[in-house]
C-alpha positions in Angstrom: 36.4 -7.0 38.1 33.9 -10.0 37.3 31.1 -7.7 37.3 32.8 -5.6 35.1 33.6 -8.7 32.6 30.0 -10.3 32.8 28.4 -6.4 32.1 30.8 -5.9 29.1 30.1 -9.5 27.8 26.1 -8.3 27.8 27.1 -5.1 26.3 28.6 -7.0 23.7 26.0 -9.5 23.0 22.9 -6.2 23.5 24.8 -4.6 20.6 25.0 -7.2 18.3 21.4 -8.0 19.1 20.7 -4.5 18.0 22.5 -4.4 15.1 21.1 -7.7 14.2 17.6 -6.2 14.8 18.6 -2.7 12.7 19.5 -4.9 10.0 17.4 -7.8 9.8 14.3 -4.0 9.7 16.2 -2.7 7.3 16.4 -5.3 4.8 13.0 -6.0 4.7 12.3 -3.0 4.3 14.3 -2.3 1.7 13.0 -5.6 -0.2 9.7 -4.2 0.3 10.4 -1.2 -1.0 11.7 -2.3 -4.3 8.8 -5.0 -4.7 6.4 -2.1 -4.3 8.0 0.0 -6.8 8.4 -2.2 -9.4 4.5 -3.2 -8.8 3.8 0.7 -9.3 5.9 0.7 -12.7 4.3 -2.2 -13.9 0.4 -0.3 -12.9 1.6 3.0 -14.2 2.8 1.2 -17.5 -0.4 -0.5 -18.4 -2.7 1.3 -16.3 -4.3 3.4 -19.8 -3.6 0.5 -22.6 -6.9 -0.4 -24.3 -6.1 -4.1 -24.4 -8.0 -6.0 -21.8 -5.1 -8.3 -21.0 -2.7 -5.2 -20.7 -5.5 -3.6 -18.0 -5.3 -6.6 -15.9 -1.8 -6.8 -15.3 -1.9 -3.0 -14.1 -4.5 -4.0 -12.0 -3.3 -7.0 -10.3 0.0 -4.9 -10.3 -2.0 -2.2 -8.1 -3.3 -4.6 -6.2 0.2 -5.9 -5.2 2.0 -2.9 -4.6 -1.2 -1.6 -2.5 -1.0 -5.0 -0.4 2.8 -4.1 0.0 1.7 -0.6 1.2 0.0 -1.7 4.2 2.4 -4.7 5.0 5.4 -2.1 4.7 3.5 0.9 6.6 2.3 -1.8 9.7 5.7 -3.1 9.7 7.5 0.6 10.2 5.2 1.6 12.3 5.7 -1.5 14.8 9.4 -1.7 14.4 10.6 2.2 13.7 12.0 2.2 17.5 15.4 0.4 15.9 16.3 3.3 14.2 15.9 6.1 17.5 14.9 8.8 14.8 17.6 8.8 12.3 15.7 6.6 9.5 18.1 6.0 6.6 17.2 7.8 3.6 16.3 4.9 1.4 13.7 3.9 3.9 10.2 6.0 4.0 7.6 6.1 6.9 5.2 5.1 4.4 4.4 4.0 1.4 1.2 5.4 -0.3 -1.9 3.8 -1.7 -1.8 4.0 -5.7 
């Protein structure tokens, strides 16, 4: 009976570790995700102005949501074990390069 109380009490503790883990990946994922996008809306907005100061905001834009490409792709691929194949559907594998 005590083993049975002390491997509950890890039970227990494992699973709130895990959804800890699930969560803590999914929100940061999900903040990366809408960083990135509204990087990509600012590069797609300005990306053809002819104004010089208008061009450099879409390409430090770029720039940004590219950097947030690579972060976000590294960081699925190290941590997509939380999720045991069943990835929400608000969270890609990867983000692309613009």
């Amino acid at each position: 009976k005590v083993w049975n109380n002390w491997f509950h009490s890890v039970q227990v503790a494992d699973n709130e570790t895990n959804y800890q883990t699930k969560k803590n990946v999914e929100d940061t994922c999900r903040s990366m995700i809408a960083s990135y996008n509204n990087d990509k809306l600012v590069y797609l907005q300005y990306k053809d102005s002819t104004k010089d100061s208008e061009i450099e905001i879409s390409n430090n834009a770029r720039t940004r949501a590219n950097q947030t490409a690579t972060v976000y792709n590294e960081y699925v691929l190290k941590n997509k074990y939380v999720w045991n194949n069943n990835i929400p559907s608000d969270i890609y594998m990867t983000l692309d390069i613009i």
